[in-house]
N, C-alpha and C positions, 0 to 999 in steps of 0.2 A: 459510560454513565453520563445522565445528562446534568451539567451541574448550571447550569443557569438559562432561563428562556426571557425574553425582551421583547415588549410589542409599543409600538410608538404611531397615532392616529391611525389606531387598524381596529376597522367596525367602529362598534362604540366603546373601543379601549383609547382613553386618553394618553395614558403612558404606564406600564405594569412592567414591573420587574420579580421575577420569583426565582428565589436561590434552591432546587434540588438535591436531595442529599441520598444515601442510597436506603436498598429496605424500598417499604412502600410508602409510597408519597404519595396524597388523596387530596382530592378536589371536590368541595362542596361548596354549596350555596343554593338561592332560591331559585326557582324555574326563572329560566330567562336574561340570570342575572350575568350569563356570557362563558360560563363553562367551558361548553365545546368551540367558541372561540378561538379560545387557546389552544385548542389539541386543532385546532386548522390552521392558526399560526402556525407550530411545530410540523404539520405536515407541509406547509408552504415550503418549510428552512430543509426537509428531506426532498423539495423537488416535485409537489406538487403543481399541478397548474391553477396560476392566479388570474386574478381578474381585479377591474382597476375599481369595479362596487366596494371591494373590501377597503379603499383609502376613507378615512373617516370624512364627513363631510366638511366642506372649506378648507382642508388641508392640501398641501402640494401632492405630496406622497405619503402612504404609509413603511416605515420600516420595522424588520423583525430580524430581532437576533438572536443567536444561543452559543452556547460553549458546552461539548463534547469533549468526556475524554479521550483523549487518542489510542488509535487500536493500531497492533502491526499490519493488520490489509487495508487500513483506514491509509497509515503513513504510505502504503504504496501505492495504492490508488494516487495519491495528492503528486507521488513523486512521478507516476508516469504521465501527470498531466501537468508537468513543467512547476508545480507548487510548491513554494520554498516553507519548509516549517520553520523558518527563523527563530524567532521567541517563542516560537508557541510550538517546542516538540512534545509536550507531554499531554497539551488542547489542543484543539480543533476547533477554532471560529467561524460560523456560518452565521452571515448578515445579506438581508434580499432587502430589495428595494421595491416598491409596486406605485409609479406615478401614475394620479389623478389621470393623466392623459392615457395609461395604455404601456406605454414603457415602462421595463424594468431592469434593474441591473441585480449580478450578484457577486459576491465579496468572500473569499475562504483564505482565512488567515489573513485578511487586510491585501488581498490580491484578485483583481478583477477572473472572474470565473465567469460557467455557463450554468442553466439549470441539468444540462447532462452530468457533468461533474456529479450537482448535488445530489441526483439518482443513480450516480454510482456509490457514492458513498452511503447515502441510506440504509440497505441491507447490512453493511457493518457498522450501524451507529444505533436503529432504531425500526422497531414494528411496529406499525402504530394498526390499533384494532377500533372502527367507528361504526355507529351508526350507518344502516346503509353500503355499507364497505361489501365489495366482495372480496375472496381472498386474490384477487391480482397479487398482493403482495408476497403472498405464502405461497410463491412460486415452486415449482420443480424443485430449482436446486435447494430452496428451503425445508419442503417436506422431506430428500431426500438428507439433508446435513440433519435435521430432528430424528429422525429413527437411525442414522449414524450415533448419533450422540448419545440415545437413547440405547443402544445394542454394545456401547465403547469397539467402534466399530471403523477402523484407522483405513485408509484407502491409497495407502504411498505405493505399495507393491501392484495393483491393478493400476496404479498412474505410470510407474514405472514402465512395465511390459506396453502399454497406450502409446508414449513417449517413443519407444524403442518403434513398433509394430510404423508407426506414424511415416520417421525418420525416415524408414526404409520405403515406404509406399510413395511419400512425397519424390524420392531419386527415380522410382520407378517411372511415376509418372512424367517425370522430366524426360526421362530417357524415353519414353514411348509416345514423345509429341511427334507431329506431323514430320513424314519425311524430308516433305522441302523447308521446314524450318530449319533442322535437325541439319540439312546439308547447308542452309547457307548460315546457319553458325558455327560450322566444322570450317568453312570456309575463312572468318572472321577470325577465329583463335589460331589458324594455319597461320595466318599472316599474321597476326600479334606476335605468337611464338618464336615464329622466325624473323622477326623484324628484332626482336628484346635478345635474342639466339646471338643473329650476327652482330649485335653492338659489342658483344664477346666484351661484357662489365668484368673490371678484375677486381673491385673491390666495392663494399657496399661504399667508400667515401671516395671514390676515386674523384667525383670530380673535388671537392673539398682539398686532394693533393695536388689535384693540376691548379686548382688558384692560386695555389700557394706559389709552383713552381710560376707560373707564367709572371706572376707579381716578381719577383725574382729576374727572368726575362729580362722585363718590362723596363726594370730597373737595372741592367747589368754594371752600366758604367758609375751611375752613384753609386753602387752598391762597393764598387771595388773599390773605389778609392775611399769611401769611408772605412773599409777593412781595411786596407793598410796604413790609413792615417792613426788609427787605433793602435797597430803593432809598434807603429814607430815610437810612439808614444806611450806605449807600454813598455816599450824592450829596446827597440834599434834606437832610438835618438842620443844625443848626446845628455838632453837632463832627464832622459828615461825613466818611470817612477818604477820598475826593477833595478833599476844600479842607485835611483836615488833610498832604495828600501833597504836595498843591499847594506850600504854604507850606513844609513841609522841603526840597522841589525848590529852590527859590528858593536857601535857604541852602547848599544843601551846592553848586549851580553856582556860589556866591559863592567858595567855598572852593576849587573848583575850576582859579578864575582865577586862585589864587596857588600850588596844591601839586596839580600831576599826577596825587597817588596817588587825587582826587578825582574822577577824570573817569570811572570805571567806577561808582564808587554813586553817581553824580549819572545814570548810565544807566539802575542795574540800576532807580532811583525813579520815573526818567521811564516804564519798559515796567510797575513797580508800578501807575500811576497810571493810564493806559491799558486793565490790565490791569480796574481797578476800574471804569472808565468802560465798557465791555464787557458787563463780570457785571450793571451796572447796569439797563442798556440793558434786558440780555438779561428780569433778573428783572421789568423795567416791562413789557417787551410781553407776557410770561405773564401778567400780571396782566390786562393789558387784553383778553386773550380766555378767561380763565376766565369761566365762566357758570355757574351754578347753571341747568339744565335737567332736571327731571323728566321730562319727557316724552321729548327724548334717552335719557336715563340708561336708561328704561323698553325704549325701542326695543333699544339695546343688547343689553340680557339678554336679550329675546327670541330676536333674532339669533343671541349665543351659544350660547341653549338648543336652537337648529333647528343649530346649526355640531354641538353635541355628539353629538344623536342622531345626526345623518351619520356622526361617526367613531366612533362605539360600533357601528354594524350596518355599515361598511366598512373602517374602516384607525382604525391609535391619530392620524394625524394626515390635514391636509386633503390633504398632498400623495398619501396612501397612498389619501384617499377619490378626488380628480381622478382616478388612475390606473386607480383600481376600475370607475369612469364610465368609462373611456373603454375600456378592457376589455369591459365589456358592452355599448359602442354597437358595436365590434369583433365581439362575439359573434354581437349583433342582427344586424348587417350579412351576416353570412356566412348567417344564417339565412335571411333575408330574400329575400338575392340568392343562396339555396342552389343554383337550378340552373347558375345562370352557373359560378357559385365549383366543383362538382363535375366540371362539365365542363373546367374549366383545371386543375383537380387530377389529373383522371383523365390530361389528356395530360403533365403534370409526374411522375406515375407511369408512364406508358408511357418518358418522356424518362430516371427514372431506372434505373429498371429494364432498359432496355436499356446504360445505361452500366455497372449493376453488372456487366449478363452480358458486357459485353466485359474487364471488370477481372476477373472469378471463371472467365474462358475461359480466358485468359492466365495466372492463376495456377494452373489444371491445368495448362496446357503444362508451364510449368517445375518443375510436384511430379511429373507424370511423366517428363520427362526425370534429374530428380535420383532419378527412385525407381529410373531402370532404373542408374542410374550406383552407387546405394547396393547394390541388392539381388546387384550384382556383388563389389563389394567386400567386404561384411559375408559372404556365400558364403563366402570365402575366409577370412577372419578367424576366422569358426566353426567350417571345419572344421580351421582352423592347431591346434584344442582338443579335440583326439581326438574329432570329431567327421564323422559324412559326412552332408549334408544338401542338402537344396533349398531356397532362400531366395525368397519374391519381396514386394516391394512394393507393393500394389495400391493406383491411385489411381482411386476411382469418384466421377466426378460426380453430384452429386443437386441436379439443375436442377431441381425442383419447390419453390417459393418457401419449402417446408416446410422445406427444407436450406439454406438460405441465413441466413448469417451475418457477421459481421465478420473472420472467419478463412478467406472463400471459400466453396462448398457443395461440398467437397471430401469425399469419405470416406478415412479412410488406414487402410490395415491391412495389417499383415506376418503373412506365411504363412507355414510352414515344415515340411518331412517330415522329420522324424529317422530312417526306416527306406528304404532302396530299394521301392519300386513300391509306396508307400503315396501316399492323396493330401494335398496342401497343408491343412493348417488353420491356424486362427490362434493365438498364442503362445497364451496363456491354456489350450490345452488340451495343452500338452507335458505328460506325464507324470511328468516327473523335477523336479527340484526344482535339482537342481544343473545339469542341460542348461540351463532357463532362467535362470539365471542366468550362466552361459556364452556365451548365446545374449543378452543384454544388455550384459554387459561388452562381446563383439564388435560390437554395434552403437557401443555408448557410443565404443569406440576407434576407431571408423571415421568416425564422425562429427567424434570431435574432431581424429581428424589430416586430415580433409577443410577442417577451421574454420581450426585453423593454418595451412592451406595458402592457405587462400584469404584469412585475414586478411596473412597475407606475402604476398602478391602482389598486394593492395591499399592494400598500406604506400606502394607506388609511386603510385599513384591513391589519392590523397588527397580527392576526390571523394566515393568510394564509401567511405570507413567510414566513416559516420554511420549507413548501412544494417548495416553488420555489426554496431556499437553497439549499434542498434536491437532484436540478435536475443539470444533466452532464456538468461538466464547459466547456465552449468551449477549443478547444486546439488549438497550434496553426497550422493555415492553410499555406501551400503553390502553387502555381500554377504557372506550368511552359511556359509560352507561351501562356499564356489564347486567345490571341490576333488575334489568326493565324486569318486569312481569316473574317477580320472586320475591319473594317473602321470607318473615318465618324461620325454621329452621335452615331453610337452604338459604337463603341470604347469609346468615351466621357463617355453613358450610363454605360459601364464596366468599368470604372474610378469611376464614380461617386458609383456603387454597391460598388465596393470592400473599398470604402472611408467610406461608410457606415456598412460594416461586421467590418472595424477594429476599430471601437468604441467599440466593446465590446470583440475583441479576435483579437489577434496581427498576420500578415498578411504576408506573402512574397512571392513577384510575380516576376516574369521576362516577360519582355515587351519589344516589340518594337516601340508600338505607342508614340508617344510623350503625346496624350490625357490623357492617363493613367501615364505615368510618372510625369504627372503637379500633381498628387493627391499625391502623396508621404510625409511622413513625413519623412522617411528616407530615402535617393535616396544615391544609390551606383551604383558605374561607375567600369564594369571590363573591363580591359585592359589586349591586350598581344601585347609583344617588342621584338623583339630579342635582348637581350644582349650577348657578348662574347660567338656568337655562339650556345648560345638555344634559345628557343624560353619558354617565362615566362609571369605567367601569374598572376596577381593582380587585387586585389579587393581595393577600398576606398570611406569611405564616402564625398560628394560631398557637398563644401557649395554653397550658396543659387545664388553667381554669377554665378560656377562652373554650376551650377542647368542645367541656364539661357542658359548657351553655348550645355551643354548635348542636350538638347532639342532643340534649332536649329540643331541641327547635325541630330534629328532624324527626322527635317521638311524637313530640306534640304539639306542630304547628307556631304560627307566631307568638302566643302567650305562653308562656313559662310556667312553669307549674312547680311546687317542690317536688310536688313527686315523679314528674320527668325528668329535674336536676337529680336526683336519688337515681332512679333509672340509672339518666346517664353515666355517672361516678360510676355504678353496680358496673356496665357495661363494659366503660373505659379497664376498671379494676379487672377484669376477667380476661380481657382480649391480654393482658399481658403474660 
C-alpha cells in the first residue's frame, strides 16, 4: 500500500505532500490543475524515465518521494541488491532526485540505488494505468499471476518437477562440452587431486597442532626450566608450598576438633594441597618430554610450509583445502566414467522431463478452464462500463523445452474487440486510453471478487489456504482518468467496480465524474493558484463538507448551486 507520496519543485508543484490510506483514494480538481502530475511523479518513484523539463523552473533539482508498504518479494528483491532495511523493515522509502542539469540520483531506504533497482521493485509495489499507456506493464508474467489468482491456481509442483528437470539438464550439458575442454580439465583436477592426495592431511587442524608443537620446539630450553622451577617450588624445595600446606593442614584440623567453624578451611586446604600436588605432577611430566630437537623442529616447518601453499592455491583453511580435493576427485570421476555418468543422466532427464510435462499438462488444464470461466465474467463487467465487447482468454501451450519455465510453458493472453465484426487483438492495441483502463479495472474486479469467493469458501477447508496464501498479493492499483468518454449510469457502475476492487487492494484514481468521486474513502482536492507570481500547485485531503462542495462543483460547474449541494449530499449519501 502506498502510504505517502512527496513532490518538491517538480513541474508546477511547489511542494505537495499527500497521506494515502487504503480503500479508494480519488483525485480531483479543475482541468489542468496538475492531477496527472502526480501519477508521473509516482511513476517516476516506480522507475520511469525522467527528464530534467520536469525540475520546476529556477530550481536546482526536483525531488520525489514516497513510502510503500513492504511486501515479502519487495524485502528480497532490496536484499539481493545489497539493501539494508534497517529502520525501515515494515516501509519501503523510494526518493529520486532529477537535476536542472540532467543528472539524477536515487535513494531506497536512505541508500544510494539505481533506477533498475526501482523497476524491479514496481511490479511488487504498484500498477500504474495512464493515459496513453500501453500495457508494457501488464506483462507476461502479470497476465499469467491474474488468471493464477483468478482460477486459485498454485504453481509449486510444475516449479518443482522445472527445478528438478533443470538441475539435471544443466550436469548434462556440462558433461557434453567440447572434448578438448573436457580433457584439459580432466587434466587440471588430476593434478589437483593428487597434489591435495599426496599431502596425505591427517587432520582437518593439523596445522593449528604443528604450531602449537613447533612453539614448544622453539622454546625447548625456556620451557624446561621454567617446568622444573615450578615443581621445585611446588613440591621438591625446602619452603615448598606442599609441605608449607601440608603443615598448616595439620594445625587448623587441630582447631577443628574443638570449633566447627574449622572444618570447611581445614577442607577448602586439604583440595589447596591436592590441588598443588596435581600442577606439580603436571609441570614434572612436561618437563620430562620436552626435548630440544632440531631436526623435529626443522621437519615441522617444512610441513607447515607444504600445509601453506595447499591453502593459498585451494581454501584459507585445510578443511576448505580436503573439500577442494575431493571436489575434484568428484569432478575426475565423472569425467573419467563420462559415458556411464551421461547415459544415467540422460534417462534422469527423460525421468524428469516427463514429470514436468505431466505437472505443466495439468496446469493448462486448469488456466484453461479458469480462462474460459474468467473471460465470461470480465465480458460482462466490461461491458457493465458503457462498453460492447468480445473478451476471450487464450491459454497456448508451448511444449518446446524453449517455453518451459517454473511458471508452466503456458502462454496467456487476453484478446479483446471493442467494435462489432472487428477481429480479437490483444489489450496493448486498444486504441483509447480510457477503454484500457476500463477494460482493467474489470478484469481487476472480477478477479478479486473470484479471490474473495473462493478464499470464503476455503475458510471452511482449512486445508487449502496455504495455497491461496501462497498466490500474488494484489498491489497497489492506479488509474488515471478511467472516466474519459462515460457518463451516466456507467460512470455510477465505474464508481461502484472500483469501490468494490479496493476492498481487498488499496486504489487511486483521478476523476472527473462526480459519480465516482461519491465512492471515495479518501478524496483529495488539487488545486493550482498563483501566488507572488508562479503559478503552484497543491494537493489536500478533503473533509466530508469539503466533500459535499467538491462534488457540486463537478455537477455544476464553478457556481454552486443548492441544488447541486442537495445533489451532492443525495450522491455522497448513497455511495455509502
Amino acid at each position: 500500500m502506498l502510504l505517502e507520496l512527496r513532490a518538491e519543485n517538480y513541474a508546477v508543484i511547489d511542494q505537495a505532500v499527500a497521506s494515502f490510506g487504503p480503500g479508494l483514494n480519488l483525485l480531483t480538481g479543475e482541468t489542468g490543475a496538475g492531477k496527472s502530475i502526480l501519477i508521473d511523479a509516482l511513476a517516476l518513484l516506480l522507475g520511469g524515465k525522467a527528464s530534467s523539463d520536469v525540475v520546476r523552473h529556477g530550481a536546482e533539482k526536483a525531488v520525489l518521494g514516497c513510502v510503500f508498504e513492504s511486501t515479502p518479494g519487495a524485502a528480497a528483491i532490496l536484499d539481493a541488491n545489497g539493501i539494508d532495511a534497517g529502520a525501515f523493515s515494515d516501509d519501503i522509502l523510494l526518493r529520486r532526485e532529477i537535476a536542472a542539469g540532467g543528472k539524477g540520483r536515487v535513494f531506497i531506504n536512505n541508500q544510494p540505488a539505481t533506477v533498475a533497482v526501482l523497476r524491479e521493485l514496481a511490479p511488487e509495489l504498484g500498477l500504474i494505468h495512464t493515459q496513453g499507456e500501453t500495457l508494457g506493464s501488464f506483462d507476461q508474467a502479470q497476465q499469467r499471476a491474474l488468471l493464477d489468482r483468478f482460477g486459485g491456481i498454485a504453481t509449486e509442483d510444475v516449479a518443482a518437477a522445472f527445478a528438478a528437470w533443470r538441475t539435471t539438464t544443466l550436469r548434462l550439458d556440462e558433461l557434453q562440452a567440447s572434448e578438448q575442454d573436457r580433457l584439459r580439465m580432466a587434466d587440471l583436477w588430476r593434478f589437483q587431486a593428487k597434489e591435495i592426495a599426496q599431502a596425505e592431511l591427517v587432520a582437518e587442524d593439523e596445522d593449528a597442532q604443528l604450531e602449537a608443537e613447533k612453539r614448544v620446539l622453539a622454546n625447548a630450553e625456556k620451557l624446561y626450566t621454567a617446568a622444573m622451577s615450578a615443581h621445585e617450588l611446588l613440591y621438591e624445595s625446602e619452603g615448598a608450598a606442599e609441605t608449607t600446606l601440608t603443615a598448616a593442614l595439620k594445625h587448623v584440623e587441630e582447631l577443628a576438633r574443638y570449633d566447627a567453624r574449622f572444618a570447611e578451611p581445614a577442607q577448602q586446604l586439604a583440595a589447596a594441597k591436592a590441588t598443588v600436588e596435581d600442577v606439580s605432577a603436571s609441570v614434572r611430566d612436561f618437563a620430562d618430554r620436552v626435548h630440544a630437537s632440531p631436526e623435529r623442529l626443522e621437519e615441522i616447518e617444512d610441513r607447515l610450509a607444504a600445509l601453506d601453499r595447499l591453502k593459498r592455491k585451494y581454501g584459507q583453511t585445510l578443511i576448505e583445502v580436503i573439500r577442494f580435493g575431493e571436489d575434484a576427485a568428484r569432478r575426475l570421476a565423472e569425467v573419467e566414467n563420462r559415458d556411464e555418468l551421461l547415459a544415467e543422466l540422460r534417462v534422469q532427464q527423460e525421468h524428469d522431463a516427463a514429470a514436468y510435462k505431466v505437472a505443466a499438462t495439468d496446469l493448462t488444464a486448469k488456466r484453461t478452464a479458469a480462462a474460459g470461466r474468467l473471460e465470461k465474467l470480465a465480458t460482462a463487467q466490461i461491458n457493465d462500463l458503457a462498453m460492447s465487447v468480445r473478451f476471450k482468454v487464450q491459454v497456448t501451450a508451448e511444449q518446446e523445452t524453449g517455453g518451459w519455465s517454473a511458471h508452466g510453458w503456458d502462454r496467456i493472453d487476453y484478446l479483446i474487440a471493442t467494435n462489432a465484426g472487428e477481429p480479437l487483438k490483444s489489450l496493448d492495441q486498444i486504441a483509447s486510453g480510457g477503454e484500457m483502463s476500463r477494460v482493467m479495472l474489470a478484469l481487476k474486479v472480477t478477479v478479486e471478487e473470484s479471490f474473495a469467493a473462493g478464499a470464503a469458501g476455503h475458510g471452511r477447508k482449512k486445508a487449502a489456504s496455504p495455497m491461496l496464501r501462497a498466490l500474488p498479493t494484489p498491489r497497489m492499483l492506479v488509474f488515471d482518468e478511467i472516466d474519459i468518454g462515460i457518463g451516466g449510469r456507467a460512470a455510477e457502475a465505474v464508481g461502484r467496480k472500483l469501490k468494490t476492487l479496493s476492498k481487498r487492494q488499496q486504489v487511486v484514481c483521478i476523476t472527473h465524474l462526480p459519480q465516482i468521486a461519491a465512492f471515495a474513502d479518501q478524496h483529495f482536492l488539487i488545486e493550482k493558484a498563483d501566488k507572488g507570481g508562479r503559478t503552484r500547485t497543491s494537493i489536500r485531503r478533503m473533509e466530508e463538507d469539503e466533500r459535499a462542495r467538491e462534488v457540486a462543483r463537478m455537477l455544476s460547474g464553478a457556481k454552486l448551486t443548492d441544488t447541486s449541494l442537495e445533489h451532492a449530499r443525495n450522491l455522497l449519501s448513497s455511495s455509502r
